[in-house]
TIZA-192791 format. One record per residue (C-alpha): residue number from 0; residue in three letters; z, x, y. Coordinates in nm, 2 decimals. Layout:
residues N
- NUM_ALA_Z_X_Y
...
END
This chain:
residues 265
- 0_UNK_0.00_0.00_0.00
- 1_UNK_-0.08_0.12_0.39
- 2_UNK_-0.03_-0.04_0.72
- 3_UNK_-0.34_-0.16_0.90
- 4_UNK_-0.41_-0.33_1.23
- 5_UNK_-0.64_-0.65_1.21
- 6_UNK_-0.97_-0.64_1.29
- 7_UNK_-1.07_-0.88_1.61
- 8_UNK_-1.35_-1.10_1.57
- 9_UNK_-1.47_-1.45_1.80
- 10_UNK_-1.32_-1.68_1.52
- 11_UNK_-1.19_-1.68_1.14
- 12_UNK_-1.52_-1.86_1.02
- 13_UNK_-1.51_-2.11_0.70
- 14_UNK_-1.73_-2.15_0.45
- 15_UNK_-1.92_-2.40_0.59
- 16_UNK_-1.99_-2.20_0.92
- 17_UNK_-2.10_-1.89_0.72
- 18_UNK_-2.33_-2.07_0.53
- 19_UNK_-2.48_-2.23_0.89
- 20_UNK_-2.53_-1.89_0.98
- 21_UNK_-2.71_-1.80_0.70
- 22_UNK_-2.98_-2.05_0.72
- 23_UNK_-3.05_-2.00_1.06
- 24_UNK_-3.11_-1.67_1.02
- 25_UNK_-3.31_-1.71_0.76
- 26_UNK_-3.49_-2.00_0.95
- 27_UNK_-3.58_-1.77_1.25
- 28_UNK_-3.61_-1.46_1.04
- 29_UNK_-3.93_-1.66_0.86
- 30_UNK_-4.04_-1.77_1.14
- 31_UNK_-4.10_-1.42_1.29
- 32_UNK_-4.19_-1.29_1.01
- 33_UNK_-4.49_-1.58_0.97
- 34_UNK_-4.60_-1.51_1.34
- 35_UNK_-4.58_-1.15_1.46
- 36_UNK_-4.59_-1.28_1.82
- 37_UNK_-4.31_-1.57_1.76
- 38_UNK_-3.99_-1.34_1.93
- 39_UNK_-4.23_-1.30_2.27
- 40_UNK_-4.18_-1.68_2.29
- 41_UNK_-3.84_-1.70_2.31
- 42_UNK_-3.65_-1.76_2.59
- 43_UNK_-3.28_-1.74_2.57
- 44_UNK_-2.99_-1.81_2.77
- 45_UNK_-2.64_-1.83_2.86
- 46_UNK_-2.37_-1.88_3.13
- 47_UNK_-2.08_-1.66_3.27
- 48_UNK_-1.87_-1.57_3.53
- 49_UNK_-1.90_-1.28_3.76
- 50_UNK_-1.59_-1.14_3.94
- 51_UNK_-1.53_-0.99_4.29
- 52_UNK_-1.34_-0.73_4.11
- 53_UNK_-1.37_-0.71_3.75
- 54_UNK_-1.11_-0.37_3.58
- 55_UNK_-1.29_-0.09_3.42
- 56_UNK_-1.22_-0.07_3.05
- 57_UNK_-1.03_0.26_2.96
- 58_UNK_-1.39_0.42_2.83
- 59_UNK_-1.50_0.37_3.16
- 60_UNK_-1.21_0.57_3.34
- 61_UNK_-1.20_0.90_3.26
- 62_UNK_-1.16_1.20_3.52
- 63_UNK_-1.23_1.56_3.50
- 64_UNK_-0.88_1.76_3.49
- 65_UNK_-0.76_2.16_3.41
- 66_UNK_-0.59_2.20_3.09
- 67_UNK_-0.29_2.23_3.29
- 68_UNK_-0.29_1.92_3.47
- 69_UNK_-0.07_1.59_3.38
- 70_UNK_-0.26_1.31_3.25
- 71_UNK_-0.36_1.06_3.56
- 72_UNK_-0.22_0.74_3.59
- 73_UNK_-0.37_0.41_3.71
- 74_UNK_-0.18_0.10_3.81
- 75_UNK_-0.25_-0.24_3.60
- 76_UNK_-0.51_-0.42_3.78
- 77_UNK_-0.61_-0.76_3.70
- 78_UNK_-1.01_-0.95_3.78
- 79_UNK_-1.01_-1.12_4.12
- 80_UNK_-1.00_-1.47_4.16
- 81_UNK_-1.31_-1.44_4.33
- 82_UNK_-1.55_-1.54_4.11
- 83_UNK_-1.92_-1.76_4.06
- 84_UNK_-2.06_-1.83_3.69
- 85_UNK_-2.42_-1.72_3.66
- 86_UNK_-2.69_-1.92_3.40
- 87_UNK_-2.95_-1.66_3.32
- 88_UNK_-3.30_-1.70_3.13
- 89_UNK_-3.48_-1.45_2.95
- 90_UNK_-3.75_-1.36_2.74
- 91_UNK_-3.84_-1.00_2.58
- 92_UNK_-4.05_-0.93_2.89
- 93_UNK_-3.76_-0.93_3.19
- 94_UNK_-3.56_-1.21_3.33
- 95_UNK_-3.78_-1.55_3.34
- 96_UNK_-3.50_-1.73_3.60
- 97_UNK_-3.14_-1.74_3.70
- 98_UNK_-2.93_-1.94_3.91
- 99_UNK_-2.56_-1.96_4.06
- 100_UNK_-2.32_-2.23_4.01
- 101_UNK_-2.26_-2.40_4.33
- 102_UNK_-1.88_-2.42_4.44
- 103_UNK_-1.66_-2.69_4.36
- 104_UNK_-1.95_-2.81_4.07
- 105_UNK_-1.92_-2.81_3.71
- 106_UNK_-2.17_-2.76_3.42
- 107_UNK_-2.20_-3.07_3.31
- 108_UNK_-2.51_-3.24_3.13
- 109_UNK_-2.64_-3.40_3.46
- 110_UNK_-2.63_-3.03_3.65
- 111_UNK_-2.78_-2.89_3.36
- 112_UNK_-3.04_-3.16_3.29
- 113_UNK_-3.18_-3.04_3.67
- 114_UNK_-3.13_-2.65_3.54
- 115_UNK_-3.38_-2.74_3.25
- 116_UNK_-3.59_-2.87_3.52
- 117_UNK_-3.61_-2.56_3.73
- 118_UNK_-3.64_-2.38_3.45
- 119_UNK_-3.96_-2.58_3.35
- 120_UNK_-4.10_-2.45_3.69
- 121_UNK_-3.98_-2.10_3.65
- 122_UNK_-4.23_-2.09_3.32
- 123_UNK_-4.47_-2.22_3.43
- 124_UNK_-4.50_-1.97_3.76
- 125_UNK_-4.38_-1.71_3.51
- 126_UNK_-4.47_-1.72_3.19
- 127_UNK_-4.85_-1.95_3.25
- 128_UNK_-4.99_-1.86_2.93
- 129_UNK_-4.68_-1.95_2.72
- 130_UNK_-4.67_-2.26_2.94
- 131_UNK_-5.07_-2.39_2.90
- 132_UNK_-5.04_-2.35_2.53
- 133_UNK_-4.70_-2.46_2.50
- 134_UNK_-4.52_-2.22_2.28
- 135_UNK_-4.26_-2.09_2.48
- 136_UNK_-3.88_-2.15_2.25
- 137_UNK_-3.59_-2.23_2.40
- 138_UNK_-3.26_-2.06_2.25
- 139_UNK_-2.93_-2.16_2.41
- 140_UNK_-2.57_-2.23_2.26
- 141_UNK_-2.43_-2.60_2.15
- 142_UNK_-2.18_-2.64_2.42
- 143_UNK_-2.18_-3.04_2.52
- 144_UNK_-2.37_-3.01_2.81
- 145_UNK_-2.62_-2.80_2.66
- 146_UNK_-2.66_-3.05_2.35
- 147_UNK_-2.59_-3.36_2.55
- 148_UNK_-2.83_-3.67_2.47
- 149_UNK_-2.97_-3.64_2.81
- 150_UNK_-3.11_-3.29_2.80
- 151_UNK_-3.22_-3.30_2.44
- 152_UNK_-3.42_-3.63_2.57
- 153_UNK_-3.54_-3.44_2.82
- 154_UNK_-3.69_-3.16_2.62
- 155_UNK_-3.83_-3.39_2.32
- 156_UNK_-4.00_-3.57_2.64
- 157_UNK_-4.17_-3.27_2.71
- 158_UNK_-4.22_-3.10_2.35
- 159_UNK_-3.99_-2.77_2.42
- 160_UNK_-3.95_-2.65_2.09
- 161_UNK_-3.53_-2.58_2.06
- 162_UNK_-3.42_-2.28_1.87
- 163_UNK_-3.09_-2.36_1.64
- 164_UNK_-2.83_-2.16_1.73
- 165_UNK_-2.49_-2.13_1.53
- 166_UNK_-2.15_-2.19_1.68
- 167_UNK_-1.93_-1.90_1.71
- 168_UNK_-2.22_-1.64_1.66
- 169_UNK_-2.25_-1.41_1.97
- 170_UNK_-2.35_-1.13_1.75
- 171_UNK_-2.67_-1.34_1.72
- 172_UNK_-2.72_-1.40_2.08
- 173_UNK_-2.92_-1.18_2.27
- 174_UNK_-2.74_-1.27_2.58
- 175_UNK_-2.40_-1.20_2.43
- 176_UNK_-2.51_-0.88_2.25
- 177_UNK_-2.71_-0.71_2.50
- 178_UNK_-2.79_-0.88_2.88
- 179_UNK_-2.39_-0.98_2.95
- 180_UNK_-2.21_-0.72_2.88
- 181_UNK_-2.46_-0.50_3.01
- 182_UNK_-2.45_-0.63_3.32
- 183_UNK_-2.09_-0.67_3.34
- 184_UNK_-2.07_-0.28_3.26
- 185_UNK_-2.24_-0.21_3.55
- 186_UNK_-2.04_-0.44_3.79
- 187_UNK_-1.67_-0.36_3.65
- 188_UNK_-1.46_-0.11_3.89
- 189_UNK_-1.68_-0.26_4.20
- 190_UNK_-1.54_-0.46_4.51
- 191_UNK_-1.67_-0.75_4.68
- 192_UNK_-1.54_-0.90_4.93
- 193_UNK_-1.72_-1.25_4.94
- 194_UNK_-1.92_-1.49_4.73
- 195_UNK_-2.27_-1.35_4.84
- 196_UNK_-2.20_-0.99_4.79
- 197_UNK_-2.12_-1.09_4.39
- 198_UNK_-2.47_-1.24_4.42
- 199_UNK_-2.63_-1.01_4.60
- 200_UNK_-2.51_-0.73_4.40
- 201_UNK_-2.55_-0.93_4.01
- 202_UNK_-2.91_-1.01_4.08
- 203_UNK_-2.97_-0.62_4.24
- 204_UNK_-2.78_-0.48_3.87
- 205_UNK_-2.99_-0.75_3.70
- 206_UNK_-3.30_-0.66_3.83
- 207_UNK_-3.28_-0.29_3.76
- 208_UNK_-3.24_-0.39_3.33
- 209_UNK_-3.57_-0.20_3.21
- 210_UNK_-3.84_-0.44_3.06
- 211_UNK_-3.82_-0.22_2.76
- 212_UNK_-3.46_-0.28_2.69
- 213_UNK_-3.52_-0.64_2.70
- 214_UNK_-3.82_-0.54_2.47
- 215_UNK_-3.54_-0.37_2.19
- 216_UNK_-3.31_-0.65_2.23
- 217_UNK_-3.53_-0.89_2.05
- 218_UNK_-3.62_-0.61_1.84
- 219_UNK_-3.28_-0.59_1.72
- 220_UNK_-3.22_-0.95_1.70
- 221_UNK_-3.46_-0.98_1.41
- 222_UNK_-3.22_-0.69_1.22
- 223_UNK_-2.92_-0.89_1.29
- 224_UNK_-3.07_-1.19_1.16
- 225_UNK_-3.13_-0.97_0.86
- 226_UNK_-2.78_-0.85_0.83
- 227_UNK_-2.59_-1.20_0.89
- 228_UNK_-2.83_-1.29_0.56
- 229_UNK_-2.71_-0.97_0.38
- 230_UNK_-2.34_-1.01_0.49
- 231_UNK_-2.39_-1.38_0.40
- 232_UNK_-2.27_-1.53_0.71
- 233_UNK_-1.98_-1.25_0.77
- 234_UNK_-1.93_-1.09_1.11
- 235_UNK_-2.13_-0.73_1.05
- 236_UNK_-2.15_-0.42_1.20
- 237_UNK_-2.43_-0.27_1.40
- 238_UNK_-2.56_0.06_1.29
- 239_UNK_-2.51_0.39_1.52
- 240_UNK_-2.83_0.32_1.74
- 241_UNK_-2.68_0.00_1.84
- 242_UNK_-2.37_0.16_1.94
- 243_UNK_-2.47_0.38_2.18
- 244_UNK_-2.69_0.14_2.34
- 245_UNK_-2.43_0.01_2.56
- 246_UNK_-2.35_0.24_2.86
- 247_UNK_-1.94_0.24_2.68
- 248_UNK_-2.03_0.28_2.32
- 249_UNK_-1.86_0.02_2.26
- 250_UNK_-2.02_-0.26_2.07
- 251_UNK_-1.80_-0.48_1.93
- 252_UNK_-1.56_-0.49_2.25
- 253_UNK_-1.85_-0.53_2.46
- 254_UNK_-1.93_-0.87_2.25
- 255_UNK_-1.57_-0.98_2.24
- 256_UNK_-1.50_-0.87_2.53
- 257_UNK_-1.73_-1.12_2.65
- 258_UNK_-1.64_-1.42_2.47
- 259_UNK_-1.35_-1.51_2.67
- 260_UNK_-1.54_-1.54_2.96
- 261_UNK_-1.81_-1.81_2.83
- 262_UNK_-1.73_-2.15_3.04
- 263_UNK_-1.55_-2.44_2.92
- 264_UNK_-1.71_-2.79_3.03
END
């Protein structure tokens, strides 16, 4: 017998929940490996909130000191109550649209019923060959607003083809794997003062993602449909590229890390 600390993970899944996992995966692994360009259609999304001052994880913090010098200390420093939630679309080529949550409003089906409606026009000003031939895919979680009769009317109105996604999964969303906490990496340790310097500054970070990282993010995403088959619905781990992709090397804390922050409606 040896002691040993518990390993962290989004939920304790049950059979059922493992077994949803698995067929999705399989669904969407089948369906990109049937059609080559499939993962180019989808567009993915999520929501989450961005801080005036978010605290730099202990990775982040280091400082250069003589073998002689005392460790530095920092005071406990907690995220500012300054915050806005950001919805953010995108697709393996960049960011297709985005939009802040105005103050004092929730996401509720009717604000995210006019969300899918902007969206709608982002694509089509965006992404025209997708939207003349229709195959654009939208991906987003089951939260009620997002699965609310209203905006799953909507879409079956205008044939948008809806990706399944499984509950309690963000090592199978892209947003929650890659784009989030990649941005949020970039934005913890800073100040801002007001409402519009959290914009202006998330949309500057956002902007300066790579199209090729978006590119290996949906590269990945088939492999970790792959590995939620192999694991048969467990939590997995990523392999060594993965982990170094993130600017902490952190992978699974950069997921986790995450989840806390996903809005409650």
């Amino acid at each position: 017998m040896h002691r040993t600390a518990a390993k962290f993970v989004p939920r304790l899944l049950t059979d059922d929940q493992k077994q949803n996992r698995v067929e999705v995966s399989q669904e969407l692994l089948d369906r990109a490996n049937d059609d080559d360009n499939s993962l180019k259609n989808i567009i993915t999304a999520d929501e989450t909130w961005v801080y005036g001052y978010d605290v730099e994880t202990k990775v982040q913090s280091p400082q250069w000191v003589s073998k002689t010098s005392l460790r530095p200390k920092k005071s406990h420093q907690v995220r500012s109550h300054i915050k806005v939630m950001l919805t953010v679309f995108f697709d393996s080529e960049g960011v297709v649209h985005y939009e802040f949550l105005p103050q004092g409003q929730t996401v509720n089906k009717e604000y995210y019923l006019e969300v899918m409606q902007r969206l709608r026009e982002a694509v089509r000003k965006k992404r025209p060959d997708a939207w003349w031939e229709n195959r654009w895919m939208l991906q987003h979680d089951n939260v009620p607003s997002h699965s609310s009769f209203l905006v799953c009317d909507f879409l079956a109105k205008h044939t948008t083809t809806v990706l399944p996604q499984p509950p309690y999964s963000p090592d199978l969303t892209p947003a929650d794997f890659f784009l989030l906490p990649k941005l949020k990496s970039m934005l913890k340790g800073c100040r801002f003062e007001s409402i519009a310097a959290i914009k202006t500054n998330s949309l500057a970070h956002l902007r300066s993602i790579p199209k090729t990282a978006f590119q290996e993010c949906f590269r990945t995403l088939k492999k970790r449909w792959q590995r939620c088959i192999q694991s048969r619905g467990e939590y997995f781990k990523c392999d060594k590229a993965e982990q170094l992709q993130g600017k902490t090397g952190k992978f699974l804390r950069d997921i986790f890390g995450n989840f806390p922050d996903r809005p409650r409606t």
